[in-house]
N, C-alpha and C positions, 0 to 999 in steps of 0.2 A: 504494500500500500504506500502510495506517497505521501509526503508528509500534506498533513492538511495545509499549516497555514508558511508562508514566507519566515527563515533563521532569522535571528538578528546576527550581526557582525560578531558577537563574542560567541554565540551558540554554535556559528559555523568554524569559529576557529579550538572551541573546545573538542567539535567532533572531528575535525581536522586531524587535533592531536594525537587522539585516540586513534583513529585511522593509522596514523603515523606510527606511533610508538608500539603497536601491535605488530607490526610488522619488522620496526628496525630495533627493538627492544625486547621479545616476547616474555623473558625470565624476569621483566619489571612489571611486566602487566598482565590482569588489569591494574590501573592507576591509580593511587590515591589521591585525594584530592591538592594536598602539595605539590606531589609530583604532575599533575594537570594544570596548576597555575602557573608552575615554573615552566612548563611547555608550552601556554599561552603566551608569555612574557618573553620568550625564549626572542634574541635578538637575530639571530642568524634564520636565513634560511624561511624568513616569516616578510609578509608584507599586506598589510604595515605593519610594522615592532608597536604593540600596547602594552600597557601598562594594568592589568587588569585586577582589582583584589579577590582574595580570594570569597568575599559574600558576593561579589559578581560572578565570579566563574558559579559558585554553588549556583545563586537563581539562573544560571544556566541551565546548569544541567538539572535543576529541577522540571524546569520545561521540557527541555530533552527529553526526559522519563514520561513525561505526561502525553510524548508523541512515540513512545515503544525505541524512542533511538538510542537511549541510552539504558544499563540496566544496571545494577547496582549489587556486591556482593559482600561476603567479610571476608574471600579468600584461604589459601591454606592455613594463615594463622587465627582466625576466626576473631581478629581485634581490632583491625583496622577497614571501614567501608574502603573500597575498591569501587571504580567505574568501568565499564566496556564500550564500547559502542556496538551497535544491533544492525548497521548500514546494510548489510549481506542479507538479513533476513527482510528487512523492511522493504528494500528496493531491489531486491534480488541481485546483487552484485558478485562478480566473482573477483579473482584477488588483482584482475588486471583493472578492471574500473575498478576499483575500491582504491588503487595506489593513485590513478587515474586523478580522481574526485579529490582523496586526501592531498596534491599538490596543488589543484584547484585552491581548494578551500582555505591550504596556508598561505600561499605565493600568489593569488589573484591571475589574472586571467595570462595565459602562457602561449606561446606558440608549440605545434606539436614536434621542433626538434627540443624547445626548454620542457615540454614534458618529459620526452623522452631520458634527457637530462637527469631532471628532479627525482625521478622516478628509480631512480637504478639503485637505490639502497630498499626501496619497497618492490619493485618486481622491474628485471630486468626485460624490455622489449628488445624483441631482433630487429628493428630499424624503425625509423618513422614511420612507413607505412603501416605500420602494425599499430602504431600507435593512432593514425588518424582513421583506420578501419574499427578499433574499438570508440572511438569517438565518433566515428559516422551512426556506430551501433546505440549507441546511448543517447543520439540526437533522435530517435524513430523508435522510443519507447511504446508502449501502446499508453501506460498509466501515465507518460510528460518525459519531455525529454529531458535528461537531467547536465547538459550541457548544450549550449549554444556559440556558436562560431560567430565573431565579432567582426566591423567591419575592418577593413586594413587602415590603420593608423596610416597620416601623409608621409612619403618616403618608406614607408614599410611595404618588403614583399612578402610577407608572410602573414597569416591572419592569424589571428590570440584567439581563443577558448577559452570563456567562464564558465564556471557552475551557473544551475537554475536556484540551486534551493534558499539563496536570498534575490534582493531583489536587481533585473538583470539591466532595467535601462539606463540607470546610471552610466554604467560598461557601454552602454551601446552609446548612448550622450557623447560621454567624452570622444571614442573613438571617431565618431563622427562630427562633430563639431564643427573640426575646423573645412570638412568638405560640405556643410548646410550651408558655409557665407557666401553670396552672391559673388560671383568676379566682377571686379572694376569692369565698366563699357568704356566706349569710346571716347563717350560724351565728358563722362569724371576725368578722363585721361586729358581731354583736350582744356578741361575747366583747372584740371591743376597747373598745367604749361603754363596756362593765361596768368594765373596767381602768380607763376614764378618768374617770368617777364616782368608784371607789374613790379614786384620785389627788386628785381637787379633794376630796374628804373632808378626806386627810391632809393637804392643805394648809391646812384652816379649820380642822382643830383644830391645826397650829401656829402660824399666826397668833393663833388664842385665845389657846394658853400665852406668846406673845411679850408680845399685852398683858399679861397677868394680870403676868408678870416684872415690864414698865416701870411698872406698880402699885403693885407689893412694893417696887420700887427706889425711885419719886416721882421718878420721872425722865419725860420726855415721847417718842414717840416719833420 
């Protein structure tokens, strides 16, 4: 089932983590809640770096649990709560989209060779196309696709990939942005010439009246 409603930024980067740390940590998790704030927080390898305390990651992952994504244990020592993420069951994911999703989630919208990248300590793919076939897969979900192909940033030959599961037009805004401004016509091009004419005008006739001054004065300039 998909999630009902749109992550917020901290929800998507707690289940990020978890994603993450499941795969390149396994003898650490599940997590506890320390160790999930310190991998929120975590500076590297994260964008954007937050600052997040831990009664914010908690009402996180409070949410989380109230949408099945997250689930909660006391693990082999039976003293400390422990977290999972549930991503595999809830959105039926295998471990190639789940590493997929979790560089999404921590690193913001990638192109599929920085997936491929990101991804090699969570599952290693045999080239980019492998990579952009399981992303073709996850754009034609039947229940929502859970990624979407952005448009090309100016000067970019490559197109970025966000996640769905917060909210995506931000991502597309920005990307597009600077190709919504109309182009200069003819007509601004020929009205700014005019302006700049006018300008080197005003400048020759005050240099004229400069001379003419150091003249009147018999001074040099």
């Amino acid at each position: 089932m998909f999630p009902l409603a749109p992550l917020s930024p901290l929800e998507v980067r707690a289940l990020g983590v978890l994603a993450e740390k499941q795969l390149t940590t396994p003898n650490y998790y599940p997590l506890t809640l320390n160790a999930l704030v310190t991998g929120c927080n975590q500076k590297s390898n994260r964008d954007p770096v937050i600052q997040a305390s831990e009664a914010e990651v908690q009402a996180a992952l409070e949410s989380l649990k109230r949408q099945t994504l997250v689930i909660e244990s006391y693990g082999a020592s039976g003293r400390v709560m422990r977290y999972a993420h549930n991503l595999p069951k809830v959105l039926n994911l295998g471990q190639q989209m789940t590493a997929l999703l979790a560089v999404l989630m921590l690193r913001g919208p990638q192109t599929a060779g920085e997936l491929r990248i990101g991804c090699d300590r969570l599952y290693s793919f045999a080239d980019i196309s492998s990579v952009e076939a399981f992303l073709g897969e996850m754009t034609m979900r039947p229940t929502g696709a859970l990624v979407v192909k952005l448009p090309k940033q100016p000067g970019s030959r490559e197109h970025r990939w966000a996640h769905t599961l917060s909210a995506v037009p931000d991502y597309e805004a920005k990307a597009s942005a600077p190709d919504s401004r109309n182009p200069i016509t003819i007509g601004e091009i020929a009205a700014l010439n005019s302006a700049l004419a006018q300008l080197r005008d005003e400048v020759a006739q005050l240099r004229a009246l400069v001379e003419r001054l150091y003249q009147r004065l018999g001074v040099s300039p």
